[in-house]
VOPA-967265 format. One record per residue (C-alpha): residue number from 1; x, y, z; residue in one letter. Coordinates in steps of 0.1 Angstrom, whole numbers, plus 5000, padded with zeros to 4 digits. Example, Ala and Ser with C-alpha at 12.3 -4.5 7.8 and 13.67 -1.06 7.14 Angstrom:
<recs>
1 5123 4955 5078 A
2 5137 4989 5071 S
</recs>
This chain:
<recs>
1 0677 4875 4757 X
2 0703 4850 4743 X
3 0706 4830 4708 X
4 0723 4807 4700 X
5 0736 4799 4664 X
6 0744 4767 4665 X
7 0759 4751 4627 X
8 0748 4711 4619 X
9 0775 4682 4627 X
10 0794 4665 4601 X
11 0773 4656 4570 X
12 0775 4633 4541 X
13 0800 4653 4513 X
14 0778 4671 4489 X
15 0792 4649 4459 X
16 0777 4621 4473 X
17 0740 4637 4472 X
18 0726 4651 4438 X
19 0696 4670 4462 X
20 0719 4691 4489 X
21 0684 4694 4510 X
22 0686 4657 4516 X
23 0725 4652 4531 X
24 0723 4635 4563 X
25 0743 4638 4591 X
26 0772 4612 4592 X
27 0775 4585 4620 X
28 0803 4609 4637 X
29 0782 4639 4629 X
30 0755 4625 4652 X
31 0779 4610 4679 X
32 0795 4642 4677 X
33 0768 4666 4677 X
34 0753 4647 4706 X
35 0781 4649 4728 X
36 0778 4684 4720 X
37 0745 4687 4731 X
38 0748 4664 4762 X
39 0777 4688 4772 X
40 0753 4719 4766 X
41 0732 4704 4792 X
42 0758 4697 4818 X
43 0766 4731 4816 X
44 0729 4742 4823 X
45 0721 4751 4792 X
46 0680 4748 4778 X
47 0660 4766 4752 X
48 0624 4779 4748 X
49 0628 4770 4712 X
50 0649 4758 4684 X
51 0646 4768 4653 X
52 0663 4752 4626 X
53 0673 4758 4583 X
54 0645 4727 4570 X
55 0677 4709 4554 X
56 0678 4677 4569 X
57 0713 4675 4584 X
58 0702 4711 4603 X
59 0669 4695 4614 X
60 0689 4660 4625 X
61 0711 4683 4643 X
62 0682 4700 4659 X
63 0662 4666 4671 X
64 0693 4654 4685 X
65 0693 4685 4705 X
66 0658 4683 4712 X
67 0661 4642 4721 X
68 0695 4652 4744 X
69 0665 4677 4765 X
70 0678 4710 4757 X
71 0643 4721 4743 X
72 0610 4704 4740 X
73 0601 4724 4708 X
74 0618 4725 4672 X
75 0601 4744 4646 X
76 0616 4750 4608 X
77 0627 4779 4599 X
78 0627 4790 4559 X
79 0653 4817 4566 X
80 0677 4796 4580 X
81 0683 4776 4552 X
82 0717 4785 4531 X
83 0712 4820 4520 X
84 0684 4830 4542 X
85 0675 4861 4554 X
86 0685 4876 4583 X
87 0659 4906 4584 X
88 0631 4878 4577 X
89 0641 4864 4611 X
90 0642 4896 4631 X
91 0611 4902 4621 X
92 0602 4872 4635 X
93 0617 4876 4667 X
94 0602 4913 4668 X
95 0568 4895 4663 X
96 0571 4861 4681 X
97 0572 4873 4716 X
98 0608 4854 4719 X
99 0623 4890 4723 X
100 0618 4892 4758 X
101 0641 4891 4790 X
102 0652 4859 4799 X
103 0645 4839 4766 X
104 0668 4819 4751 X
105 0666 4805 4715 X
106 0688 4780 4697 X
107 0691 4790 4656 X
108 0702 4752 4639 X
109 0718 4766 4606 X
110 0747 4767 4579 X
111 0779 4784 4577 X
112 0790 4813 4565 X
113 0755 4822 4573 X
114 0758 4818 4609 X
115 0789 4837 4608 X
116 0778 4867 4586 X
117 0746 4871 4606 X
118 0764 4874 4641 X
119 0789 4896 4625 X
120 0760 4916 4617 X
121 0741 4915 4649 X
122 0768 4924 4665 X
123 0791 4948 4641 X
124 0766 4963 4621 X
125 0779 4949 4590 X
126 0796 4913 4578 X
127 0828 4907 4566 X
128 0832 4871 4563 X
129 0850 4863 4589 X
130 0836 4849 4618 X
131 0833 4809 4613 X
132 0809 4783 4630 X
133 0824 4748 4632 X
134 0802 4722 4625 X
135 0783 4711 4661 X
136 0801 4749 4667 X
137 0785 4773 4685 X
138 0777 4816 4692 X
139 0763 4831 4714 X
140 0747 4863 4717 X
141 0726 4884 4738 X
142 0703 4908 4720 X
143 0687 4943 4732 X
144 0661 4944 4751 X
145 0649 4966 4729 X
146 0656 4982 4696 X
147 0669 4971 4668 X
148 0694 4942 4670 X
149 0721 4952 4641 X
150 0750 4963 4655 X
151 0736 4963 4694 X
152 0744 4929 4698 X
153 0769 4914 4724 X
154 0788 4885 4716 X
155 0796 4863 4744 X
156 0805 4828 4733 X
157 0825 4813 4701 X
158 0834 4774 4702 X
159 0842 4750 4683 X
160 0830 4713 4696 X
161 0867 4705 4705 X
162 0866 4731 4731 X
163 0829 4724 4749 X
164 0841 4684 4748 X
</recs>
């Protein structure tokens, strides 16, 4: 099974937005994250599901996605919002039926968040350091079964620059 954490474009600056749920995405972020997701395609690349943080430059990102064809579903996704649990979202996946061989899901969320969770997945443990561009992209195939911390395999890390 494969997920893909995938951060929002470029968004308004937080100074210009007294409510951070409400930043959009910029003009460029949407060109940008579009091309992204066009490229995505190109490359063969589809989801069962997005699911994205309810912040609306995560859930723009995600409906451009959605719009470009790489899913027909988007659902919000509490934990995906800044600061959201990981462990809320495996037990999702544990309970969703997404866990299964051959799925692929597409996680629309924030940095470091991204980052610490697929340190997590994958080493066990976070230490900061992996970074998600914005329109950036990881990807990881879980266990079939079991649990996911640390049995993860990480098999993609891009920025936009390099899938454009």
């Amino acid at each position: 099974m494969e997920v893909y954490l995938i951060r929002h474009g470029i968004a308004a600056e937080r100074t210009e937005y007294e409510d951070d749920t409400v930043r959009p995405l910029t003009t460029e972020g949407r060109k940008k994250t579009e091309k992204v997701a066009k490229r995505f395609l190109e490359m063969g690349l589809s989801f069962d599901l997005i699911l994205t943080s309810p912040l609306l430059r995560s859930l723009s990102t995600a409906e451009i996605m959605q719009k470009v064809g790489l899913s027909s579903r988007v659902e919000k996704f509490a934990p995906l919002a800044p600061d959201g649990s990981l462990q809320a979202w495996i037990h999702w996946w544990v309970s969703s039926g997404y866990n299964r061989k051959g799925s692929k899901l597409a996680l629309v969320g924030h940095q470091p968040d991204l980052g610490n969770w697929a340190e997590t997945l994958v080493w066990g443990s976070s230490t900061e350091k992996l970074v998600v561009k914005k329109a950036g992209a990881i990807g990881l195939i879980l266990p079939e079964s079991g649990t996911p911390v640390g049995n993860t395999k990480l098999f993609l890390l891009t920025s936009p620059k390099w899938v454009l």
